[in-house]
N, C-alpha and C positions, 0 to 999 in steps of 0.2 A: 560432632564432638561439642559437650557444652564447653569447652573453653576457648575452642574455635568463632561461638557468639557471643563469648564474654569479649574476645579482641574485637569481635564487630563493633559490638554495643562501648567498646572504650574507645574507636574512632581511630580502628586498627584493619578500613575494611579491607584493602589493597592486602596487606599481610592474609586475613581468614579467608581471602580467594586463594593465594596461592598456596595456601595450607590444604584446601582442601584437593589440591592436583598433585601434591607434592609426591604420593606413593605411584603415580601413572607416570613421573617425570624419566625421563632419560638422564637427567644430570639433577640426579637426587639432593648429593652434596653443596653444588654450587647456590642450587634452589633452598636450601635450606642454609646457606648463608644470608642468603640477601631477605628471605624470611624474618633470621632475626637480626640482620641490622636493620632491618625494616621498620623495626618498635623496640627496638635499643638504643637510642643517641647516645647515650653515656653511658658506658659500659661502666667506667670507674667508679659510679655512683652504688656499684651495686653492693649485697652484701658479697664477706667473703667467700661465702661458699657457692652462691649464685656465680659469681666473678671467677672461679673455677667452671664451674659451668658452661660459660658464656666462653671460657677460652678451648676448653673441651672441643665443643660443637665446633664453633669458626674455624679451627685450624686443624680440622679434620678432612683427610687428604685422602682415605680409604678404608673400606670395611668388608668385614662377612654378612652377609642378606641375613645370615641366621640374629642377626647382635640389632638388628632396624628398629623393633621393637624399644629395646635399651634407648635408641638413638631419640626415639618418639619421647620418650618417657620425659628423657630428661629435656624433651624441648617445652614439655606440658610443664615441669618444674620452674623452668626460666619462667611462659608465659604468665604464671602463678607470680611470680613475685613483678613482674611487669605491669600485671592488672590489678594487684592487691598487694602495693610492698609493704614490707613486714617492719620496715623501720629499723633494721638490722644497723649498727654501724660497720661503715666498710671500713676494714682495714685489711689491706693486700701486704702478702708474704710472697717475695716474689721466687724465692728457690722453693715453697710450698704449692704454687701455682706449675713450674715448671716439671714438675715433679709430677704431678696430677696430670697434664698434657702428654708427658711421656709414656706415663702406664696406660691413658687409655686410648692411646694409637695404639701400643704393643694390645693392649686387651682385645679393640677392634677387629685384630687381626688374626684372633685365634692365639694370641699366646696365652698357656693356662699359667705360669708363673705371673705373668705380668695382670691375667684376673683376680689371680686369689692377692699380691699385692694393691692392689685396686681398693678391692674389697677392702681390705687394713687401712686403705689411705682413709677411704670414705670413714672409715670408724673414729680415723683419729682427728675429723672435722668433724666428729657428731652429725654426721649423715648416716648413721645406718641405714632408714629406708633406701638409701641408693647402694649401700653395700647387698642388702641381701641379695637383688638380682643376677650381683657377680657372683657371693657365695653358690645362687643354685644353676647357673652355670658351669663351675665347676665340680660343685656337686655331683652333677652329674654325668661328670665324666669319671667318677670314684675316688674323689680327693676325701682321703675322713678327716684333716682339717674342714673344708669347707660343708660336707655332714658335720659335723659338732655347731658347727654356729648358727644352721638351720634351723639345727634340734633347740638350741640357745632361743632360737626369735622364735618360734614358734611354743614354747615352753615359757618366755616371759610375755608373748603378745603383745609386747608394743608396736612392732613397725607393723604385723601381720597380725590378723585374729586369732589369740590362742589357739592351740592345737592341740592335744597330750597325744592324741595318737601319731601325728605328723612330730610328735618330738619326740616320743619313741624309737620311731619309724627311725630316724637319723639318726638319734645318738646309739639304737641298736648298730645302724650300717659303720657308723664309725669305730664303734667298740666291737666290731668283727675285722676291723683291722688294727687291732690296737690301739687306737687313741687313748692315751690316759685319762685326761677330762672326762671326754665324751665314756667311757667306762665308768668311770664315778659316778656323773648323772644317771644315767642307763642303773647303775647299784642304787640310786637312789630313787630310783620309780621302783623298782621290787620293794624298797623297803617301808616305802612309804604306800607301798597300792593305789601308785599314780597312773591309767589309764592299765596298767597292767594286775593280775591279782596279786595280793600282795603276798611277798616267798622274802622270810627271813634271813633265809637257807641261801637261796640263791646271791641274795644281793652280800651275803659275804664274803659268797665267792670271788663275787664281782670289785666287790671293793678291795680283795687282796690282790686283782687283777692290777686296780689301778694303783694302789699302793709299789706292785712291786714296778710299776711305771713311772713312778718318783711324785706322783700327785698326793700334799700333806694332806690337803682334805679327806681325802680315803685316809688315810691312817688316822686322822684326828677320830673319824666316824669309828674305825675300828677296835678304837681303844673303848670310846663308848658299847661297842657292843660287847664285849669280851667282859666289862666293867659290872655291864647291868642284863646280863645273860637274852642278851635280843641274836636268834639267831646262833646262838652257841650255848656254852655250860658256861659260868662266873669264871673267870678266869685273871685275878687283879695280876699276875705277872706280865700274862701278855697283854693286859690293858693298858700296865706302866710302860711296855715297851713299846706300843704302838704311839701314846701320844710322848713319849719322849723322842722316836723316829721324825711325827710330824711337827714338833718343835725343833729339831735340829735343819729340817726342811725347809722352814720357814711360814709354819702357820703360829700366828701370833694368839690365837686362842689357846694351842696349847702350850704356850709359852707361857700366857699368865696363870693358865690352871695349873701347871705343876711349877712355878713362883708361889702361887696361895699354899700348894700343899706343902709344898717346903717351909713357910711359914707357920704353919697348925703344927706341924711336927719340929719347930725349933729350929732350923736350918737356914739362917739369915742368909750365910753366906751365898747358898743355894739359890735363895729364893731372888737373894737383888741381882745374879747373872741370870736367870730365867727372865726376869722383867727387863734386864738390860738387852737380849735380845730380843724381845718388844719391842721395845724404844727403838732401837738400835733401826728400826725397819717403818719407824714412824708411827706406831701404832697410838693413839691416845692413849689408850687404859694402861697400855704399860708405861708410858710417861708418865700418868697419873701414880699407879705403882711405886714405880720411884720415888717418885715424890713423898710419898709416905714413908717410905726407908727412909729416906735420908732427914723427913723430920722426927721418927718415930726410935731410929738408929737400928733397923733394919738390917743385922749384915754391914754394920759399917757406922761407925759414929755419927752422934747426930751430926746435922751441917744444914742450915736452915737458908743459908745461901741456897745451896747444891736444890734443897726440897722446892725452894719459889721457883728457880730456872725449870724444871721436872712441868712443875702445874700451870707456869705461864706454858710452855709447849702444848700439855695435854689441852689446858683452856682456848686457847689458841682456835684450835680444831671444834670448839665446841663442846667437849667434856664437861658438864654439870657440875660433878664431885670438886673437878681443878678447881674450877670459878669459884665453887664455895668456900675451898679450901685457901684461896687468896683474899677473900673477904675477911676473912676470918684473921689472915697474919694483916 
């Protein structure tokens, strides 16, 4: 293992001898305690996600031979930041640390709930490379959550090297059990003729699949299609009805698209609840929106108070227009 000579070469040789025995060991766990307090003196020191790590491994009491791998993995992670640390500032959550020890004894042990929450914890430290292992885990035992987020990492190729067939592959298996998402995505490789040929047809099937599974993005898409004849005849009724469903749903694009349109056809009233459920969800451009109403008198008298609160939000976040439009007053 080269990381096994990088602990040599950092004056870790006692440790990369009994690393190299540790898979012929009888008392695997105890052996891979004293491992890494072997070249941890100061746990506290570490970052915080390492520092989960570090209490993972130690206070692990028992496992499945199939999960040793996992165990290995994340002991290369720790010796990673032991030989080359990252400068990370530690700061310890300690009900976030507990938390993380608890799921991955249960995960250890074969519980598939306490995997696929695993998997979430890891996502919500910005560890995804450590979640996917869980996700294909239980992957494959036929979770289509955990197919959807396969399909996910190997569709955006950050933790894993791009895939389209491998995220086909999954978000098809997960969208044979209904997954909403994973349906969407899955409609959106037919439509796009992403690793599959591309069928108009199909993916509008698809996406009314995931539509009628409560996913706004499918209907946001669907009104598009219906709108500009992709995959159907023109149809602007069911186009208005599709993105006023994924507006009510909660996708904020087509919130502010039928707010604009309700502005071009005169309808202030309309148009500033259409942004205000925008806003309402944190959206910049719909803050920004507002903002404009309420300087422009949009559905509602001017109030130039009301318009700077709107654009400091939206600028806030980074909105261009906001920022301009505060220079400007």
């Amino acid at each position: 293992m080269e990381w096994q000579q990088e602990l040599s070469e950092k004056g870790y040789q006692k440790v990369a001898e009994r690393l190299a025995n540790i898979h012929s060991c009888d008392y695997f766990l105890k052996e891979l305690t004293l491992i890494i307090k072997g070249c941890v003196p100061a746990a506290s020191n570490l970052p915080d996600d390492i520092h989960i790590l570090y209490n993972q491994l130690t206070s692990l009491t028992t496992f499945c031979e199939e999960y040793k791998p996992i165990i290995m993995r994340d002991l290369k992670f720790l010796f990673i930041e032991i030989t080359n640390p990252s400068n990370k500032c530690a700061q310890m959550y300690s009900s976030t640390t507990e938390e993380g020890i608890a799921l991955y004894h249960q995960a250890m042990q074969g519980n598939v709930a306490a995997q696929l929450k695993l998997a979430y914890f890891y996502q919500a430290i910005e560890r995804d490379d450590w979640a996917f292992d869980w996700f294909k885990v239980v992957a494959d035992l036929g979770s289509a959550e955990a197919q959807y987020w396969l399909g996910n990492a190997y569709f955006v190729g950050k933790v894993i090297k791009r895939n389209l067939e491998k995220a086909f592959f999954y978000y098809k298996e997960a969208a044979e059990h209904e997954h909403g998402d994973a349906l969407n995505n899955y409609a959106d490789m037919y439509l796009r003729g992403e690793f599959v040929e591309q069928d108009e047809g199909r993916a509008l099937e698809l996406f009314k699949l995931a539509a009628g599974k409560g996913v706004p993005e499918a209907m946001y898409t669907l009104g598009h299609m219906y709108e500009n004849a992709v995959g159907t005849e023109v149809d602007m009724v069911e186009s208005k009805r599709w993105f006023t469903e994924s507006a009510l749903c909660g996708d904020v694009f087509a919130a502010n698209r039928l707010g604009h349109e309700a502005v071009e056809d005169g309808r202030g009233d309309e148009a500033i609840a259409w942004y205000q459920l925008a806003a309402d969800q944190g959206d910049a451009y719909g803050e920004f929106n507002l903002g404009v109403c309420y300087e422009s008198g949009i559905g509602t008298h001017v109030n130039i108070k009301k318009a700077k609160y709107w654009y400091k939000k939206a600028a806030v976040k980074g909105d261009e227009q906001a920022k301009q439009k505060l220079e400007e007053f």
